[in-house]
C-alpha positions as CSV (number, residue, x, y, z in Angstrom):
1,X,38.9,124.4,108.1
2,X,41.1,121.8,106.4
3,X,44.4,121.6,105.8
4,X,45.1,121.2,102.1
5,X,48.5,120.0,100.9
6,X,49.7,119.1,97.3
7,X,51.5,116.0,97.2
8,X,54.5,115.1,94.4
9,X,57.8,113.8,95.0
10,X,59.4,116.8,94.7
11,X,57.7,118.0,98.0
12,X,59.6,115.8,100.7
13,X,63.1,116.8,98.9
14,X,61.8,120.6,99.3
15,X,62.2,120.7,103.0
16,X,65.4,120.4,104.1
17,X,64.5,121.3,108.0
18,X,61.3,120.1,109.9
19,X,60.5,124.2,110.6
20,X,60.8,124.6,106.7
21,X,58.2,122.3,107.0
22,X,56.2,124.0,109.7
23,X,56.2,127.0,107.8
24,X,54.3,125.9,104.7
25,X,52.1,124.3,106.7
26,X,51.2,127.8,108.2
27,X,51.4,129.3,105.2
28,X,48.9,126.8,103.5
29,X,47.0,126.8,106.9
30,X,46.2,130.5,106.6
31,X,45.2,130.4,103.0
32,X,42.6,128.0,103.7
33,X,41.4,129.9,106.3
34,X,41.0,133.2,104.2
35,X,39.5,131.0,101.5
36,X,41.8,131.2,98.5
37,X,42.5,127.9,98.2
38,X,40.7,125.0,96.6
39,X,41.2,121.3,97.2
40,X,43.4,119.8,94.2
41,X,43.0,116.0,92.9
42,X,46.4,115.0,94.2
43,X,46.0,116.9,97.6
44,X,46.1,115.3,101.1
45,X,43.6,116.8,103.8
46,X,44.9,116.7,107.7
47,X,41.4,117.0,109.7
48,X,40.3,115.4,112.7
49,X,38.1,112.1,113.1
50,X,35.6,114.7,114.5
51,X,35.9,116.8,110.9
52,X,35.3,113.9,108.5
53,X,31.8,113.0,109.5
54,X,29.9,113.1,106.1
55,X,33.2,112.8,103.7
56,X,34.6,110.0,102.1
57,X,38.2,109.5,100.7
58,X,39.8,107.1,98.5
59,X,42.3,106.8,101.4
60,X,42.3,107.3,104.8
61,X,45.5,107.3,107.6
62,X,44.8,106.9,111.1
63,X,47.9,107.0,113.0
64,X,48.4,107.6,116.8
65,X,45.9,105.0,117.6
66,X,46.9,103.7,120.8
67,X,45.0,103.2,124.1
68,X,46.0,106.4,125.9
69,X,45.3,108.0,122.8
70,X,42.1,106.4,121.7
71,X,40.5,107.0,124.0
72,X,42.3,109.1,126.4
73,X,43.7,108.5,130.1
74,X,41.5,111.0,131.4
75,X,37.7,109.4,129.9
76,X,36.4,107.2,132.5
77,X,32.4,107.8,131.4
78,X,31.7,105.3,129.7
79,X,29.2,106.8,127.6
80,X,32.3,109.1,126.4
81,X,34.0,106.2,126.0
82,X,31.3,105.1,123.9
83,X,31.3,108.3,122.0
84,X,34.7,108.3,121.1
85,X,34.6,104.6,119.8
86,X,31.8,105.8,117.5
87,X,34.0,108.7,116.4
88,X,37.0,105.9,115.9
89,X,34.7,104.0,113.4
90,X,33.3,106.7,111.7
91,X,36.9,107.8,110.8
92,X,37.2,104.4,109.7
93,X,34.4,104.1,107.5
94,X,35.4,107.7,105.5
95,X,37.9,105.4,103.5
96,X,36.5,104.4,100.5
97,X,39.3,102.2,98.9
98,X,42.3,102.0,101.6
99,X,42.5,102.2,105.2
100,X,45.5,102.4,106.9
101,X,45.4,102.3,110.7
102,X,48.9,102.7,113.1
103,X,49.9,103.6,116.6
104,X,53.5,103.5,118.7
105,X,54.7,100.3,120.3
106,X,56.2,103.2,122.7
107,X,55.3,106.5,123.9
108,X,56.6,108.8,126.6
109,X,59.5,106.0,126.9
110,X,56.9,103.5,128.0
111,X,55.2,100.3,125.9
112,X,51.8,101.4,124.2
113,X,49.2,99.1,122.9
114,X,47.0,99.0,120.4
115,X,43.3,100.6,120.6
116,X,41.3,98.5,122.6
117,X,38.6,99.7,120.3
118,X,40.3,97.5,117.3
119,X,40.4,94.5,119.4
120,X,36.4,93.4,118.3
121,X,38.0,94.2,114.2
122,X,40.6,91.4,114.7
């Protein structure tokens, strides 16, 4: 199932509280999954890389992609590694006019790097 939001500027001035938030997420999560809801023009999908396989958008955002993220501490196969650079490209490629890929100088109070799957794009 994917998250469907409507976008306008009115929405970011609507939630005063992050759990105001968090609670129309829910909502609009729940629709979706019972089906009464239907993607809009001006609507913003939240899936994962795994989910888009076979879509395109006019935009794409990638953000948390930092080693330790992409790909995780804990793959050391390298055929998973494989696997989840082939899932990082294919996320890539669902953008159609605009791509925009970012990740934390820091996390968990310690410096973070870039993917070291974007290394052979630059």
């Amino acid at each position: 199932v994917n998250l469907v939001v409507k976008t306008s500027p009115e929405l970011g001035k609507a939630f005063q509280k992050t759990e105001d938030l968090i609670s129309f997420l829910e909502h609009d999560y729940r629709r979706a999954l019972s089906g009464k809801t239907t993607a809009a023009e001006n609507a913003v999908r939240v899936m994962t890389m795994h989910a888009s396989k076979g879509l395109e958008f006019d935009r794409v955002f990638l953000p948390g992609v930092q080693d330790s993220v992409i790909p995780g501490n804990f793959l050391q196969d390298q055929k998973l590694l494989e696997e989840e650079r082939r899932i990082l490209y294919v996320a890539m490629t669902r953008a159609g006019k605009f791509l925009q890929i970012s990740y934390s100088t820091a996390a968990g109070g310690r410096p973070s790097l870039p993917s070291r799957f974007l290394n052979p794009l630059f």
